[in-house]
TIRO-2110 file (N, C-alpha, C; in Angstrom, 1 decimal):
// TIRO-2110
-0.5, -84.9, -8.0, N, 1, A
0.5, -85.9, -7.7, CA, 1, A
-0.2, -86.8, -6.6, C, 1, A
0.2, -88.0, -6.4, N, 2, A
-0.4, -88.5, -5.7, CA, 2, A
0.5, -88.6, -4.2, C, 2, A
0.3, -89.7, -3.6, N, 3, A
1.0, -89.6, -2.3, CA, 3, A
2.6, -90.1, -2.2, C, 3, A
1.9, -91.3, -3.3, N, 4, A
3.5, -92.1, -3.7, CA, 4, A
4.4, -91.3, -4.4, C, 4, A
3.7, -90.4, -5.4, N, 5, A
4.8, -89.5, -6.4, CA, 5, A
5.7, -88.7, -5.3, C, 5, A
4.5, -88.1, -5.0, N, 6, A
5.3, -86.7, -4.0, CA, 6, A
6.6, -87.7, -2.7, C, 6, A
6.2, -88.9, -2.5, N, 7, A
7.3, -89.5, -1.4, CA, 7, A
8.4, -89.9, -2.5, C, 7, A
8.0, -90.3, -3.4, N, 8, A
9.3, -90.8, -4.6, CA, 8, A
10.0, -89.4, -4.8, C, 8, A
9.4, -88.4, -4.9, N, 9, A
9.9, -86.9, -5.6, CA, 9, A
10.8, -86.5, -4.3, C, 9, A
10.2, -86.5, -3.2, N, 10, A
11.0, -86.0, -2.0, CA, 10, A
12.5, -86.8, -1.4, C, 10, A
12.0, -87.9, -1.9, N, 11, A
13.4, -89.2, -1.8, CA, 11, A
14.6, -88.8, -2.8, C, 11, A
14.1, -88.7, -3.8, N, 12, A
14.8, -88.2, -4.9, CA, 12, A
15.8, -86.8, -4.8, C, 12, A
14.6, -86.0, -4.4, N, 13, A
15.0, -84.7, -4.0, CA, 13, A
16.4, -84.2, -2.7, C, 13, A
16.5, -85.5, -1.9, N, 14, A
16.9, -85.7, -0.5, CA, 14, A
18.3, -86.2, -1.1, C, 14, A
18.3, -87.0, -2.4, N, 15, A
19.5, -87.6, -2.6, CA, 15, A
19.8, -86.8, -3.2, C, 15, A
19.7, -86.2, -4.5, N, 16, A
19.8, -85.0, -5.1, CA, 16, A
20.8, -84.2, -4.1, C, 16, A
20.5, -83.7, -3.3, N, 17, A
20.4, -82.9, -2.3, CA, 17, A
22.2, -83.2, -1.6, C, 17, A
22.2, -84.7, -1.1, N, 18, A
23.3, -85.2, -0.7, CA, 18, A
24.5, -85.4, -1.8, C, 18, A
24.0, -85.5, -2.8, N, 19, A
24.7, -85.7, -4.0, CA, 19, A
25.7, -84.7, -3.7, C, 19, A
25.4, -83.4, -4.2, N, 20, A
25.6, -82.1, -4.7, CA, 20, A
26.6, -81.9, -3.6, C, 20, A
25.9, -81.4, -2.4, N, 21, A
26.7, -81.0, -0.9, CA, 21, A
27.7, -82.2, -1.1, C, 21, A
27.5, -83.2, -1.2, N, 22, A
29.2, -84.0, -0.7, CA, 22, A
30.1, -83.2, -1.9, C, 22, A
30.1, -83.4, -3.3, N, 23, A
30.7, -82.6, -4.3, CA, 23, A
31.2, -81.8, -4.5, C, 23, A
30.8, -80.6, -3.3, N, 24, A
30.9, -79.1, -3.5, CA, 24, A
31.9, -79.1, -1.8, C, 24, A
32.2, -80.4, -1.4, N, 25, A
32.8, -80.5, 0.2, CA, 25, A
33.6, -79.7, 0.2, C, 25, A
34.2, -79.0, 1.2, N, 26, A
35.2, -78.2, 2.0, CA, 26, A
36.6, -79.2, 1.1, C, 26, A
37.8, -78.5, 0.9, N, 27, A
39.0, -79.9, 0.7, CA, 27, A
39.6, -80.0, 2.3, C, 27, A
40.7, -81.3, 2.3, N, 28, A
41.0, -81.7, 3.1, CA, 28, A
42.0, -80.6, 3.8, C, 28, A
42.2, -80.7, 4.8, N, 29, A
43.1, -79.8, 6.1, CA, 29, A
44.2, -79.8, 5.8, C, 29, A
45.1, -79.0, 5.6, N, 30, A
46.5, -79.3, 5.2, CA, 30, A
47.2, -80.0, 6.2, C, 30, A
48.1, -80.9, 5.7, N, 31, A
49.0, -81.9, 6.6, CA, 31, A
50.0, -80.9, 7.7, C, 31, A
49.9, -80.9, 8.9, N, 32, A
50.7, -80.4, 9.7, CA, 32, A
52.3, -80.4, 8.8, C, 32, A
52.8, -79.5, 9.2, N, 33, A
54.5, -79.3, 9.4, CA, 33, A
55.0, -79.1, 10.5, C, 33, A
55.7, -80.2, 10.8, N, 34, A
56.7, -80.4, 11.6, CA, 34, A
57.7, -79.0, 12.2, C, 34, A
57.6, -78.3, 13.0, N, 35, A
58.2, -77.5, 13.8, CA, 35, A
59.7, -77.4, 14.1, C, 35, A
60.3, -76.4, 13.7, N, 36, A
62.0, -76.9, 13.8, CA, 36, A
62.6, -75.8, 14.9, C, 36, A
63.1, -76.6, 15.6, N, 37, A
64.1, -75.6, 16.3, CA, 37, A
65.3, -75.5, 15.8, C, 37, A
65.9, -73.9, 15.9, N, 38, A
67.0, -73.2, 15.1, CA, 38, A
67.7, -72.2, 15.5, C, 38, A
69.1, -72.3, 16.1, N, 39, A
69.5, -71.0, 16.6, CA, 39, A
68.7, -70.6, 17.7, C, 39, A
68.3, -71.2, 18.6, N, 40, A
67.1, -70.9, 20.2, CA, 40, A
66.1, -70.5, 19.7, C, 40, A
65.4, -70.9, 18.6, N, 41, A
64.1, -70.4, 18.1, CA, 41, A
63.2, -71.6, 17.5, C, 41, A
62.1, -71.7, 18.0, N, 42, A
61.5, -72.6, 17.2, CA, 42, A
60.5, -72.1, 16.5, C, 42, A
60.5, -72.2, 15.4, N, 43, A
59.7, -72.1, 13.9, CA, 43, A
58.4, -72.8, 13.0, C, 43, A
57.5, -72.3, 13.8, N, 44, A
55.8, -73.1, 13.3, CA, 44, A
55.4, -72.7, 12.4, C, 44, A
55.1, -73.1, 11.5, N, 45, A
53.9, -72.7, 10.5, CA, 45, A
52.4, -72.9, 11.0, C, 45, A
51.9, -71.9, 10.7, N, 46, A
50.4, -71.3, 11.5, CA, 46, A
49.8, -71.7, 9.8, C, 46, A
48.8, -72.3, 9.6, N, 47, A
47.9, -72.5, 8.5, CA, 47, A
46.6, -71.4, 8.1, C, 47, A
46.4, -71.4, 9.5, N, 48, A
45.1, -70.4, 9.6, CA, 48, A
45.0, -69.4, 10.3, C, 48, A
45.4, -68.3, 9.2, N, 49, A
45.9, -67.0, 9.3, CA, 49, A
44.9, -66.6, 9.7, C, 49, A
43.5, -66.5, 9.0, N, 50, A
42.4, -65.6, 9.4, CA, 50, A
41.9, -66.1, 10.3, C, 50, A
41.9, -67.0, 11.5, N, 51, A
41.5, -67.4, 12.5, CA, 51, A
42.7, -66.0, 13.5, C, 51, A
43.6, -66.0, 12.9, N, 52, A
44.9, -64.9, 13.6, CA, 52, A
44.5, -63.8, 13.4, C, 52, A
43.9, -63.2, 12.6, N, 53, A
43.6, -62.2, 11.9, CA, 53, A
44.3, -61.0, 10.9, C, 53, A
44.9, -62.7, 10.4, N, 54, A
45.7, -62.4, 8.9, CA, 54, A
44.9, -62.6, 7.8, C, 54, A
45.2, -62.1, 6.9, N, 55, A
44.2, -61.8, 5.4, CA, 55, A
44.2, -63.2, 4.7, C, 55, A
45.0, -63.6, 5.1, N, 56, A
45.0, -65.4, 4.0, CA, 56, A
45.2, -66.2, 5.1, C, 56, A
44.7, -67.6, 4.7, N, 57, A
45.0, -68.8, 5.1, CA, 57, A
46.0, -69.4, 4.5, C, 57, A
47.7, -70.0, 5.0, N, 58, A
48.8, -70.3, 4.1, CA, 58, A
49.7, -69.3, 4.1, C, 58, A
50.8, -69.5, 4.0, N, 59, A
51.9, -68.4, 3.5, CA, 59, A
52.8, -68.4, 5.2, C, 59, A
52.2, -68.6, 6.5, N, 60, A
52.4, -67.3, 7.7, CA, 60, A
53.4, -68.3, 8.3, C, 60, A
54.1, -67.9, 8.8, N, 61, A
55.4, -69.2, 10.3, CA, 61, A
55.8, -68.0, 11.2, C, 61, A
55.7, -68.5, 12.5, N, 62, A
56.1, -67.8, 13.6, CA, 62, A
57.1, -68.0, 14.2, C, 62, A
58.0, -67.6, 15.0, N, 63, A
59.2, -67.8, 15.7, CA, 63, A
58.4, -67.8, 16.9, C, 63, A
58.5, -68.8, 17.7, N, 64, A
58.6, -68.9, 19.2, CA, 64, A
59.7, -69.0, 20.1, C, 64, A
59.4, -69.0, 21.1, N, 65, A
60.3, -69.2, 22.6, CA, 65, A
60.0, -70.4, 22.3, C, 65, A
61.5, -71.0, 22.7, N, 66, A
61.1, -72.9, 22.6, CA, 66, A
60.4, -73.3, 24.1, C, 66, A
60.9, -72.2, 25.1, N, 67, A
60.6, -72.8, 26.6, CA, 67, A
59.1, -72.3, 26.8, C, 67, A
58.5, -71.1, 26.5, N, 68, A
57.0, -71.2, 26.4, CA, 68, A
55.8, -71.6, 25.3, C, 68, A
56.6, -70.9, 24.2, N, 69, A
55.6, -71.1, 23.3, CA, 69, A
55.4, -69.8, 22.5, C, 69, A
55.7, -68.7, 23.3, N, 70, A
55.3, -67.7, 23.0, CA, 70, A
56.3, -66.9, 22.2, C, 70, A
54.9, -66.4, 21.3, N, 71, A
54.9, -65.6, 19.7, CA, 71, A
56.3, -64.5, 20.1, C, 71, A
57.2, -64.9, 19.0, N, 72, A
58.5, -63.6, 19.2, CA, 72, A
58.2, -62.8, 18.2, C, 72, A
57.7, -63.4, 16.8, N, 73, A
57.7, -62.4, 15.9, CA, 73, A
57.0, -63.3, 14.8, C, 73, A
56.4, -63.0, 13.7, N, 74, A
55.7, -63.9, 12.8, CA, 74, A
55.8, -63.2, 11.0, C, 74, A
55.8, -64.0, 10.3, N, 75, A
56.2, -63.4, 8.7, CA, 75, A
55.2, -63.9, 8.1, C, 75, A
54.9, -63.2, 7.0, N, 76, A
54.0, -63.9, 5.7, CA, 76, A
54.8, -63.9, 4.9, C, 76, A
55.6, -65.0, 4.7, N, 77, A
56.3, -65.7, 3.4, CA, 77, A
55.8, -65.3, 2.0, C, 77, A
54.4, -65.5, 1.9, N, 78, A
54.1, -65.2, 0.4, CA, 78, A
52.3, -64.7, 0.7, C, 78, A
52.4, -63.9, -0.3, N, 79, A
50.9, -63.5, -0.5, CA, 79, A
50.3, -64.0, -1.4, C, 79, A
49.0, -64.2, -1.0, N, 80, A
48.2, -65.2, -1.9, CA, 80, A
46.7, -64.3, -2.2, C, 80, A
46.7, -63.8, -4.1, N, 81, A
46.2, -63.1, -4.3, CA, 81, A
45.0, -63.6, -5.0, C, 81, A
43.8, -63.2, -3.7, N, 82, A
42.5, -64.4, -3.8, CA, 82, A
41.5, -63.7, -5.0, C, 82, A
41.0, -64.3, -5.7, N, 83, A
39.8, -63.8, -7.2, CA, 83, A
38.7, -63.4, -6.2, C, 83, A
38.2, -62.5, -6.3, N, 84, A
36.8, -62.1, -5.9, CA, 84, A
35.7, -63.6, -6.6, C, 84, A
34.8, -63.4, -5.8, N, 85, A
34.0, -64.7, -6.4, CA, 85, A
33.8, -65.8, -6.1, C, 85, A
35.4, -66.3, -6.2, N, 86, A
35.5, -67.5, -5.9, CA, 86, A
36.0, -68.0, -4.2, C, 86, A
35.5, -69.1, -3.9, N, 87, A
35.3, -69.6, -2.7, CA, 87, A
36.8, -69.6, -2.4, C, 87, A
37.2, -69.3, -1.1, N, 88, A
38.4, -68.6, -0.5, CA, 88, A
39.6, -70.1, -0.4, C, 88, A
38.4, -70.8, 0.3, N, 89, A
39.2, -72.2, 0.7, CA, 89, A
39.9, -73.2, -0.3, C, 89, A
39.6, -72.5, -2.0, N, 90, A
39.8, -73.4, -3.1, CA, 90, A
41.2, -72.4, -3.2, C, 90, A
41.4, -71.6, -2.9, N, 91, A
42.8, -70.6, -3.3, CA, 91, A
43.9, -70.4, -2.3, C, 91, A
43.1, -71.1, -1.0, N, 92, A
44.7, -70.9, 0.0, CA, 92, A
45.5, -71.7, -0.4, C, 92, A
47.1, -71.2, -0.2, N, 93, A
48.0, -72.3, -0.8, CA, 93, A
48.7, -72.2, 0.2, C, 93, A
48.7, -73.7, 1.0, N, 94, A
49.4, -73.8, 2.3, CA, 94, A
50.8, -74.5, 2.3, C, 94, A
52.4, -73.7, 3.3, N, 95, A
53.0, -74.3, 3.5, CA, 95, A
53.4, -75.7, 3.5, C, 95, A
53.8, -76.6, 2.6, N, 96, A
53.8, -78.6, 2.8, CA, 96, A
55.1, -78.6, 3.9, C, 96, A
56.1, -77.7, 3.6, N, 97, A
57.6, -78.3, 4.6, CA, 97, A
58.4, -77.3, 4.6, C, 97, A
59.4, -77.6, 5.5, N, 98, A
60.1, -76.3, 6.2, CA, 98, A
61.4, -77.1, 6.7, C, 98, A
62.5, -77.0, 6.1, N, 99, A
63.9, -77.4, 6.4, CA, 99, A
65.1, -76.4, 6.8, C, 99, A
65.8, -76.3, 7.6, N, 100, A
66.7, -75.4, 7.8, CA, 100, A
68.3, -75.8, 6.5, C, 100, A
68.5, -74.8, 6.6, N, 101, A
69.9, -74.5, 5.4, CA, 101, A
70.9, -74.1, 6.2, C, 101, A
71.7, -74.5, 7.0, N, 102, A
73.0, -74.6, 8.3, CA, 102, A
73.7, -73.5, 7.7, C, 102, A
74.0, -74.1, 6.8, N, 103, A
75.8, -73.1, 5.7, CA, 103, A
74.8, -71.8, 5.4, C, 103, A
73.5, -71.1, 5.2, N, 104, A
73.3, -70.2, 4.5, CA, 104, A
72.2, -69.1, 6.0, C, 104, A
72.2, -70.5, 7.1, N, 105, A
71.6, -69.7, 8.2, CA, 105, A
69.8, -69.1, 7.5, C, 105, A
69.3, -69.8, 6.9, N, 106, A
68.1, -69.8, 6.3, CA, 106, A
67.0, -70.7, 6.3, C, 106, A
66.0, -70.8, 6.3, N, 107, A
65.0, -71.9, 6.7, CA, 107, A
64.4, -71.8, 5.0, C, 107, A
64.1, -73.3, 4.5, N, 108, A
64.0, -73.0, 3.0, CA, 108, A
62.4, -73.9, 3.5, C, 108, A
61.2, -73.1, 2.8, N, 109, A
60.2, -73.2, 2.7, CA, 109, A
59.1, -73.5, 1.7, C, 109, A
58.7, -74.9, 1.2, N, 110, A
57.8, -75.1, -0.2, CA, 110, A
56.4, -75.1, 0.6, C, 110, A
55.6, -74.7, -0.5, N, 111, A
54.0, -74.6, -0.7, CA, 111, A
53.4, -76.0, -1.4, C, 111, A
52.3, -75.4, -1.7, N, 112, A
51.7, -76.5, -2.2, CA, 112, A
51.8, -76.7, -3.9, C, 112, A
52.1, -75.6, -4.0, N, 113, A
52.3, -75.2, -5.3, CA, 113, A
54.0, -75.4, -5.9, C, 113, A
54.6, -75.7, -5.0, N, 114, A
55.7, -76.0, -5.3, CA, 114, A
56.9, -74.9, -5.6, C, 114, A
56.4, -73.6, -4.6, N, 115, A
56.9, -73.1, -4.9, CA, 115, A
57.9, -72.6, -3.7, C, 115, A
59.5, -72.4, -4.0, N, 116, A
60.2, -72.4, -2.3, CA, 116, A
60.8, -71.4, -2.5, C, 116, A
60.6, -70.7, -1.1, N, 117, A
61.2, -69.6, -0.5, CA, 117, A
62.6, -69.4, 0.9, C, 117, A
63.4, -68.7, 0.7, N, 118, A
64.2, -69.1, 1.6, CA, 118, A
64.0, -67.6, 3.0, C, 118, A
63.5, -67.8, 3.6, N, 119, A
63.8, -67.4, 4.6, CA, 119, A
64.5, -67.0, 5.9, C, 119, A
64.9, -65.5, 5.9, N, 120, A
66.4, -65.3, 7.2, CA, 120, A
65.7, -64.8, 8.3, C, 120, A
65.7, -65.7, 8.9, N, 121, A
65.1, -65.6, 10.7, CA, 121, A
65.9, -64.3, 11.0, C, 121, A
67.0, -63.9, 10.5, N, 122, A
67.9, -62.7, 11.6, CA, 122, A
66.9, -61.4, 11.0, C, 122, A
66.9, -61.3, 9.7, N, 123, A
66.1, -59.9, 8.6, CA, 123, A
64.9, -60.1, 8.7, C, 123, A
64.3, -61.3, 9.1, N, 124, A
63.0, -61.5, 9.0, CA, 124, A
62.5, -61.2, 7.9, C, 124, A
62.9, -61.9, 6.8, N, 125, A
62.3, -61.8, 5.3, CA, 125, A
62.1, -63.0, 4.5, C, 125, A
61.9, -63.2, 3.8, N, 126, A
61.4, -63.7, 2.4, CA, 126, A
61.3, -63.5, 0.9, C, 126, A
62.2, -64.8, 0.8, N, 127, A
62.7, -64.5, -0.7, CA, 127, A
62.1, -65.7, -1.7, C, 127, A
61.6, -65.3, -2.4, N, 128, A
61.1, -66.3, -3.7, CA, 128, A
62.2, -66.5, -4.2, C, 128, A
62.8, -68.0, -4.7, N, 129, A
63.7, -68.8, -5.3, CA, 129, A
63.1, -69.5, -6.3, C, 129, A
63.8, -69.0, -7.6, N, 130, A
63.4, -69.2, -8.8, CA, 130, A
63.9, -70.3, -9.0, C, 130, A
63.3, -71.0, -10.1, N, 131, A
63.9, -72.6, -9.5, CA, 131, A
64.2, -72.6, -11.2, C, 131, A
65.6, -73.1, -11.7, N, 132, A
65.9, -73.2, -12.9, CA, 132, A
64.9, -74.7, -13.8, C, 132, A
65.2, -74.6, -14.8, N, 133, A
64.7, -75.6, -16.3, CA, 133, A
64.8, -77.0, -15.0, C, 133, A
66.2, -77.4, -15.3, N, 134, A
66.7, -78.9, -14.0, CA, 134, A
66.5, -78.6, -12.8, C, 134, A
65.3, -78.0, -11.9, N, 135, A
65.2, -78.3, -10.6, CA, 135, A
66.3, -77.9, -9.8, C, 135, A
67.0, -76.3, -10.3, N, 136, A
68.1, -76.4, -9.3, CA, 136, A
67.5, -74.9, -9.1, C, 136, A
68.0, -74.6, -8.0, N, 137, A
67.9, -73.0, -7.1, CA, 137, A
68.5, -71.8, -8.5, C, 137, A
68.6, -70.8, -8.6, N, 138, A
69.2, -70.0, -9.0, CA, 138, A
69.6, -68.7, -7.8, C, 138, A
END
């Protein structure tokens, strides 16, 4: 090869290179959710569980002290059952929004997936809500 091939081959190589890596990027950050206060509790969704040292990233909301901040108690709404193999960040399925339900004293919670859970701050639980044919609750 001569001098010019090998600089053509390495240029090529470099782009190559940039190609692939932008393609294979991280996806974007999940959009914040808005924090509700409810009954003297305020209610965050935490995204990044395993920074917590929870098993998934997605699923997790904490109840706080609205006056400090600090953790009262925390749920994992839904578990998210990751494939061996495959790259972790392509399977978290993160919280989009969190509305409170007044008349049912429940905080109702969709994913990304579209799937909504209603949650009782008093039981501290989580219920998957089956969503009928017409988009209504069952």
């Amino acid at each position: 090869m001569t001098s010019r091939q090998t600089k053509l081959f390495l240029i090529l190589a470099l782009v190559s290179f940039a190609w692939v890596s932008n393609a294979h990027a991280k996806r974007k950050a999940p959009k914040t959710v808005t924090p509700i206060d409810h009954s003297g509790v305020t209610y965050v969704v935490k995204h990044w569980g395993n920074e917590s040292g929870l098993k998934q990233n997605g699923g997790y909301l904490e109840a706080q002290d609205p006056r400090t901040g600090e953790k009262l108690w925390g749920l994992t709404v839904y578990i998210i059952d990751y494939v061996a193999g495959l790259e972790g960040d392509i399977q978290d399925v993160f919280i989009t929004s969190m509305r409170v339900d007044k008349a049912r004293n429940l905080l109702i919670v969709e994913n990304a997936k579209k799937q909504i859970y209603w949650v009782d701050p008093v039981k501290r639980t989580a219920t998957h809500v089956i969503r009928s044919s017409r988009g209504r609750s069952k």
